[in-house]
N, C-alpha and C positions, 0 to 999 in steps of 0.2 A: 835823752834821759835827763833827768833833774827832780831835786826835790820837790816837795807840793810846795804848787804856788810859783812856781820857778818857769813858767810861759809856755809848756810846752802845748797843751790845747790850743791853746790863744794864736801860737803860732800856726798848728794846724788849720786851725779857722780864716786864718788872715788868709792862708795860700790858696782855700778855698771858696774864699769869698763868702765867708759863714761868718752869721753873728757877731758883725764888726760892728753895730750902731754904735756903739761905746767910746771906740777906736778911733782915731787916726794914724790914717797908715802916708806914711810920706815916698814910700817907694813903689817900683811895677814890681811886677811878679811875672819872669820869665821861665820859658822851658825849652832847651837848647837853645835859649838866648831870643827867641820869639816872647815879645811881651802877649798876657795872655791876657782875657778878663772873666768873667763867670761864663758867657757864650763860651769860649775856648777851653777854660778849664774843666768845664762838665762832658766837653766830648771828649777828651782825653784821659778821664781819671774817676775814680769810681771812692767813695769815702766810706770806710767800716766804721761806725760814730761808738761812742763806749756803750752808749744803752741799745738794746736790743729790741727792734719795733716790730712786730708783725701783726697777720691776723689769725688767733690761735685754733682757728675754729678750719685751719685749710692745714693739706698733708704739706709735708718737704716739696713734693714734687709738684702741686698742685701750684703753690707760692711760687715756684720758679719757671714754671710754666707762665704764670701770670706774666711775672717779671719779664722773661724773654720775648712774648709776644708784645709787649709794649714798648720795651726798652732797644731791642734789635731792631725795629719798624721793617719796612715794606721792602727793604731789598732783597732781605731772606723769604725765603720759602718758606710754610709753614713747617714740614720735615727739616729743613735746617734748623730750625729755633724747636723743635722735637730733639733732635738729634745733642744742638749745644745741649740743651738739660740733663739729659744724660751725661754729657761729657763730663759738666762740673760735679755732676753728685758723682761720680765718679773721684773726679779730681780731688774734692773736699773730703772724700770717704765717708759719706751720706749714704751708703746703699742700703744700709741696716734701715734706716730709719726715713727713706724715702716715701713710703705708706702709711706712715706715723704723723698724727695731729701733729701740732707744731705745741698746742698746749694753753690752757687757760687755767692755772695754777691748780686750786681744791678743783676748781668745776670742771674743769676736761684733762685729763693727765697726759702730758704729751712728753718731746724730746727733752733728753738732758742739757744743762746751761752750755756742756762741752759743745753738743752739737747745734742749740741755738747759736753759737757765736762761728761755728763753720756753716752756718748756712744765710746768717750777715756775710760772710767773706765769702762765700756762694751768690747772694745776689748782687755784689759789687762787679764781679767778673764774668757775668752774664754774657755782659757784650765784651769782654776781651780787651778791655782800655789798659795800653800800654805803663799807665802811670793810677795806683794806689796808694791810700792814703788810712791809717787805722789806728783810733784814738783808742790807746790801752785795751788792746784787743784781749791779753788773758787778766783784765782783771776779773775778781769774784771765781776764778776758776781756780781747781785744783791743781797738782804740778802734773799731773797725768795728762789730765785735761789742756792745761795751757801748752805742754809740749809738742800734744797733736796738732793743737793749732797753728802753733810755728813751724812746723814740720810741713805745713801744707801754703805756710806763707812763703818758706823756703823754696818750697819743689816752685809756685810761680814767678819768685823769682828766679829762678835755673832755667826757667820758657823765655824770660825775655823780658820781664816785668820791673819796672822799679818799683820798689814798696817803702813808702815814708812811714814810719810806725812812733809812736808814743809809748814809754814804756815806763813802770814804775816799778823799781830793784828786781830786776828779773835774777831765776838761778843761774848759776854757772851754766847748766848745759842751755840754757837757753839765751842768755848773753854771745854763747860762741857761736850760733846761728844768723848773727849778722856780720855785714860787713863792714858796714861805715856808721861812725859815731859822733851823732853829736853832743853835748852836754852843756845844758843850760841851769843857769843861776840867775836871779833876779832878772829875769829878759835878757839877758846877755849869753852869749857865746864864750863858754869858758873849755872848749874842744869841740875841730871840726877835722874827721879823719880816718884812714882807716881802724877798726878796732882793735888789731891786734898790735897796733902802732901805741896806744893810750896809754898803756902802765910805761912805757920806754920815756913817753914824753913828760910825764909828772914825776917820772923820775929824774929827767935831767932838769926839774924847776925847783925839787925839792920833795916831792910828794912820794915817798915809796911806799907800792903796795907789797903789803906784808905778802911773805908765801903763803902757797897753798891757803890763800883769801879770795874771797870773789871780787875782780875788779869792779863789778859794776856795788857792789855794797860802799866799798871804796871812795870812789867815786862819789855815792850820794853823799856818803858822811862827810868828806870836808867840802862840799858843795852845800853842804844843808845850814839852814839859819835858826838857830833853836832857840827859845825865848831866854833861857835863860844867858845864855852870853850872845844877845842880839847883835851887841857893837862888835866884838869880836869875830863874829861868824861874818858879816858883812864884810868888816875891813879883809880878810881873808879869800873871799869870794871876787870883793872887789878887784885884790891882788892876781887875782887866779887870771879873771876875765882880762886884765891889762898886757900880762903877760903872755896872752896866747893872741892880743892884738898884734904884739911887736915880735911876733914868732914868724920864722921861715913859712912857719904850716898856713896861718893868715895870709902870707903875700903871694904862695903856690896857688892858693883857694881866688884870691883877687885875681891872679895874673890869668887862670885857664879860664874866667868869668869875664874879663875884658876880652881876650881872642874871644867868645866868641858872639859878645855881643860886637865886636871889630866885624866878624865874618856875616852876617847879621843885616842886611840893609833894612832899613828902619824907613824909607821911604814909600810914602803911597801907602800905608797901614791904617784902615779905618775902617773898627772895630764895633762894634754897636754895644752900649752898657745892657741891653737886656737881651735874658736868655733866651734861646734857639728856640723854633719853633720844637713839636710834636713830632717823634721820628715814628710814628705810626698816626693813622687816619681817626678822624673821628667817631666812624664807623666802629674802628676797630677797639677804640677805647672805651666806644658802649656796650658793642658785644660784650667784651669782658670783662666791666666792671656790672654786666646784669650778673655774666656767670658768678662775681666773685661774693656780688652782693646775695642771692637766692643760696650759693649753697654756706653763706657766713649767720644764713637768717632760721636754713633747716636745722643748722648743729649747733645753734645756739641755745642750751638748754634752760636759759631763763627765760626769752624772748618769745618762745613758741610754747611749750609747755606749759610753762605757769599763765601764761595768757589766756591760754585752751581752757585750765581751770579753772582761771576767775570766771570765762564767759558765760560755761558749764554752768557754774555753782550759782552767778546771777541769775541766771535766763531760768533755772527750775526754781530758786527761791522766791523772784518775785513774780516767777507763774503760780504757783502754789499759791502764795499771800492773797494772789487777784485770780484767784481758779474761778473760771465761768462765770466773769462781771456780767450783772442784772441792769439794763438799762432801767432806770428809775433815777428820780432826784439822788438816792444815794450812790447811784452809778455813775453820774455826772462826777462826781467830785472824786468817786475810785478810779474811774478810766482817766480825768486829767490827772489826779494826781501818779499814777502809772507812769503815765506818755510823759511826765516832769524827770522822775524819780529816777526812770528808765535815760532818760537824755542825759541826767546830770551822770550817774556813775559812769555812761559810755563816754561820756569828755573824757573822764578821768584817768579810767581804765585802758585808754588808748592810746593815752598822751605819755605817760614816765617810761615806757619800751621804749620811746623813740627817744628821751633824753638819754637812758644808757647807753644805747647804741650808737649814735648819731657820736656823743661826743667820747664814747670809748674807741672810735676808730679817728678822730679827728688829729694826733700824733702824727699814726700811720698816713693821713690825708697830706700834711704840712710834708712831712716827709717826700712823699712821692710828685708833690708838686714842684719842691725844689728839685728834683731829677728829673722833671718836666715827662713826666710816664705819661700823665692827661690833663685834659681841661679841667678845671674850678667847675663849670657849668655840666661838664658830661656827667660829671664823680656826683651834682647835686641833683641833677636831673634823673642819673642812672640808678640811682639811691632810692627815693623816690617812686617810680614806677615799679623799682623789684620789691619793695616792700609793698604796694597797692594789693596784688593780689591775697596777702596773709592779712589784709585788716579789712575786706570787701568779704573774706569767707566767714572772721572773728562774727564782724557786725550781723551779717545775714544768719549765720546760726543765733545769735543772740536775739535779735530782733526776732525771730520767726516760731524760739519756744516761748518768748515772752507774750507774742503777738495772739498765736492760735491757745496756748494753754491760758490764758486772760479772755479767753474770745471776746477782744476787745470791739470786732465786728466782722460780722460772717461775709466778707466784700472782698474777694483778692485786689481787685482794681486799689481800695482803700489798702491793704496788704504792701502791696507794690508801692503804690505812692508813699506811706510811711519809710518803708525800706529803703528808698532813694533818697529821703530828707537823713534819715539817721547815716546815710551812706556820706552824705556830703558834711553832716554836722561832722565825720569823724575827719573829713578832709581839712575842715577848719584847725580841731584838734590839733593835730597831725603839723596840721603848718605854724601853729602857736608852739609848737615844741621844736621845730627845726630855729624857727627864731629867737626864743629864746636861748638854747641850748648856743648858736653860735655865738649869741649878741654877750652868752657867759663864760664859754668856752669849760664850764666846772658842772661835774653830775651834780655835786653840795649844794655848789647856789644855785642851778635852776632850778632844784627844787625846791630849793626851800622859798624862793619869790614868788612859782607854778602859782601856788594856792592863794596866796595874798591879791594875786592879782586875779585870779578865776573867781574869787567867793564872790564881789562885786558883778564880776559878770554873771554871775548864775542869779543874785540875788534882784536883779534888773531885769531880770527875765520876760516877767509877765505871769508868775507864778503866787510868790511871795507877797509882792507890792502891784498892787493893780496899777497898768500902764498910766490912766486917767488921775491917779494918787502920787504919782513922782512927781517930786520938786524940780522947781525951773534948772537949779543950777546941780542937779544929777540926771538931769534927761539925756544928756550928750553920752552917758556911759552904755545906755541902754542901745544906741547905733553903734557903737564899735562889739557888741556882743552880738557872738553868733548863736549865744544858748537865745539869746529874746526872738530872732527871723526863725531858728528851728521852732524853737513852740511855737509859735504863732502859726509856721506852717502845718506843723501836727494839727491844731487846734481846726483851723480851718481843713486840713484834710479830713479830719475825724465827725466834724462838727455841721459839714455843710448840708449836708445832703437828708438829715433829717426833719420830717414834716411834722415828726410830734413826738414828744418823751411822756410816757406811761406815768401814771403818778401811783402812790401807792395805796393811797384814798380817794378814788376816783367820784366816791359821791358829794364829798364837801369841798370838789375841787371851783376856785375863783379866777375868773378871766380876765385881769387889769389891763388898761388901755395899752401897757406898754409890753404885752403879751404873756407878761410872768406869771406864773399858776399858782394861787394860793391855798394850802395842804394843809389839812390837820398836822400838828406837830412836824412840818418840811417845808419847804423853796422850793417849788417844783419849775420847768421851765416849759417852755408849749411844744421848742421846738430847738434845732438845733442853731440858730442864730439866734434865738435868747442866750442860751450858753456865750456865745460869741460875746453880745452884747456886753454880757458878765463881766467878763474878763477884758474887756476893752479890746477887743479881737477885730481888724477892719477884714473884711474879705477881698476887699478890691484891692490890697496888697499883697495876694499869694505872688506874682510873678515879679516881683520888684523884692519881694523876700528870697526867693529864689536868687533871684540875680544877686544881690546884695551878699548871700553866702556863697558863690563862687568868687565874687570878686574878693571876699577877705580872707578865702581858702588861696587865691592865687598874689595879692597884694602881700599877704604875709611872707608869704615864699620867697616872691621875689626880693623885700626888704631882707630878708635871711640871706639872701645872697648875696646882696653886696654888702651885709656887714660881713659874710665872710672874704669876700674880694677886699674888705676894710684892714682884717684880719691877716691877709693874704702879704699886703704891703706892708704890715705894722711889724712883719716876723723875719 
């Protein structure tokens, strides 16, 4: 216990080998007198942190399911890591609300804060680690609420558990739920002991707690430093801390801490500074990060539904707009500009689900990596693949009422090829938003960058600016875009195979050497590699386009990955 600001996170953090980049720590950190380091303290001890991380979109049981098949690994049995689950929602008094979302605020209504914060001390003790650690576990809770809590932190420690807790001015009945106290001021140790020992000791220094007062209120108060008498609350604190250095209770504390680092051989101990491998298989961390991923993507009610309706509302609006395109010179210009129009809003439209997503779990992701649950690579990989099949079905219904209600051409073969190009342009998408989204780590600013940097690629396309009309020193922007290789392959899919486009005045039509049709009041073309010509279109680049969008649908990826592995080390 201690005022704000008075170490006690910090301290937590240090024993746990958390968020010390700041820090220098000059001592080990022992447990029964074994120095430990992040390998050893993570198999031993489980951290309840003050914020509350989950994925809101899975039930109680679901999440601890997750958790035990990852976190127990391969020694148990599948029925045994069944059965622990049970045990703890049990233990944590979860039963009510074991089939209940966990909760995504306005958008999915789930558990109360009481039981979010026993189903954190639910996933801590999964696997049954003898030593816990829980940074102000009932703040934000009410006293109802925070007593359950303690009440359940009690009951394990009465199994056998030590529990190190953080706590700020807890009430009477729930101050008298522990048993050993420490109490900190400016980093210092100003009480270490038991609790019901504390008012006996400050009152043999001078300190007496009023009756029928709450000792730990007590306690803050003349430990606390308040702005207005700075000097005087220090030199007081100062007083306190020196005081309980030159105490019996200090040298009791030093004296059973040297036995037992005395008992203790220290020899032959060599430790490795990084954490343990994966106490489950790789396998197993894909299986269940597809399950966690598929059913986080079905009950996610922004991700799937309002998607369904933008695809909806495009695919009939700009089939309508291009209902039963007329090959003729004014068809030319309606079907590409379609096959454009159609490209650019599926960038768009497929790319900000994956920023929300991607970096609304990304918490959750840091989280479970420091508890080593899976690989960086399964979690990016497993990601990935379980979301393919909900933007493979998005794009094919999109494509397919833009496609036939446009009857842009009565060719399945042409059908199919288009489908595959749109299928891969969403792939490039797709990985331009995993990359960014890591390289920002912020929904805000990858959005707000998304477009600044998309408008140049849309506008290099081969749409806007004719390929043959870009300047020397903006041609380089037109290869790293993947809208310029889709149209192009559109163009040529679309384009090739025609031996002659219809004019609309076929009697004053003119043959120029360079094949172009000359039309009362039009530009007509002869054939479908006029058009090409048009548009600076090469046809002996369809498969070097091709290739060129998988490689920056998979080069982006991979660059997303290790700025997250960047990310990984940086945290």
């Amino acid at each position: 216990m201690g005022a704000s600001g008075a170490g006690k996170t910090t301290l937590l953090n240090i024993l746990n080998f958390r968020d010390k980049s700041n820090l220098i720590i000059e001592s080990d950190i022992r447990v029964n007198g074994r120095p430990v380091n992040l390998k050893k303290i993570s198999e031993y001890s489980g951290y309840v942190k003050q914020n509350d991380i989950f994925i809101g979109t899975m039930t109680v049981k679901e999440w601890l399911t997750f958790q035990a098949f990852l976190r127990m690994g391969d020694d148990y049995t599948g029925q045994e890591k069944y059965d622990r689950v049970d045990e703890v929602i049990r233990q944590c008094n979860l039963m009510k609300a074991e089939d209940s979302y966990i909760g995504l605020g306005d958008a999915l209504k789930g558990i109360s804060g009481g039981e979010k914060r026993r189903l954190a001390f639910a996933t801590e003790i999964i696997t049954n680690p003898p030593l816990l650690f829980c940074d102000e576990p009932t703040s934000g809770l009410d006293a109802y609420m925070a007593i359950g809590l303690v009440e359940v932190m009690a009951e394990q420690a009465r199994l056998g558990k030590t529990i190190i807790c953080t706590i700020h001015q807890p009430s009477t009945q729930i101050y008298e739920k522990f048993n050993v106290l420490c109490l900190l001021s400016e980093g210092q140790v100003a009480y270490l002991g038991p609790r019901d020992v504390a008012p006996q000791y400050f009152s043999s220094i001078g300190y007496n707690c009023p009756r029928n007062y709450n000792p730990a209120d007590y306690f803050i108060s003349i430990l606390s430093i308040p702005s207005v008498y700075r000097e005087e609350g220090l030199i007081r604190s100062q007083r306190i801390c020196e005081t309980f250095k030159q105490s019996n209770y200090q040298a009791n504390i030093l004296q059973s801490i040297n036995m037992l680092h005395t008992n203790y051989n220290l020899e032959n101990e060599d430790y490795e500074d990084e954490p343990s491998g994966y106490k489950s298989s790789y396998i197993e961390q894909f299986k269940w990060l597809i399950w966690r991923n598929f059913i986080t993507d079905i009950r996610t009610p922004i991700s799937s539904k309002i998607l369904l309706i933008q695809v909806l509302f495009i695919g009939v609006f700009f089939g309508l707009i291009y209902l039963n395109l007329k090959l003729d010179e004014k068809g030319v210009l309606n079907t590409t500009g379609l096959l454009f129009v159609t490209m650019m809003n599926v960038g768009f439209i497929f790319l900000f689900p994956i920023l929300n997503v991607f970096i609304g779990e990304i918490s959750v992701f840091y989280r479970d990596y420091r508890d080593r649950l899976y690989s960086p690579f399964i979690y990016y990989i497993s990601k990935q693949i379980a979301e393919f099949p909900k933007y493979f079905l998005m794009s094919f219904i999109l494509i397919t009422i833009i496609y036939w209600m446009a009857n842009v051409r009565n060719d399945a073969g042409v059908y199919f090829s288009i489908l595959f190009t749109f299928i891969l342009m969403i792939q490039c998408s797709m990985s331009f938003a995993y990359l960014i989204s890591v390289a920002t780590g912020s929904i805000e600013l990858s959005t707000a960058i998304a477009g600044p940097i998309l408008i140049p690629l849309i506008l290099f396309a081969g749409y806007f600016l004719n390929n043959d009309s870009t300047r020397a020193y903006f041609v380089w922007i037109k290869y790293i875009s993947w809208f310029y290789y889709t149209f192009e392959i559109l163009m040529i899919e679309l384009w090739t195979s025609y031996d002659s486009i219809p004019c609309s005045n076929p009697f004053n039509n003119v043959t120029t050497t360079n094949g172009t049709v000359l039309c009362k009041n039009a530009r007509c073309y002869a054939n479908g590699d006029a058009v090409l010509d048009q548009y600076a279109v090469k046809k002996n680049l369809l498969w070097l386009d091709i290739f060129l969008l998988f490689f920056l649908a998979i080069f982006m990826r991979a660059l997303g990955y290790l700025l997250l592995k960047l990310r990984l080390r940086k945290n």
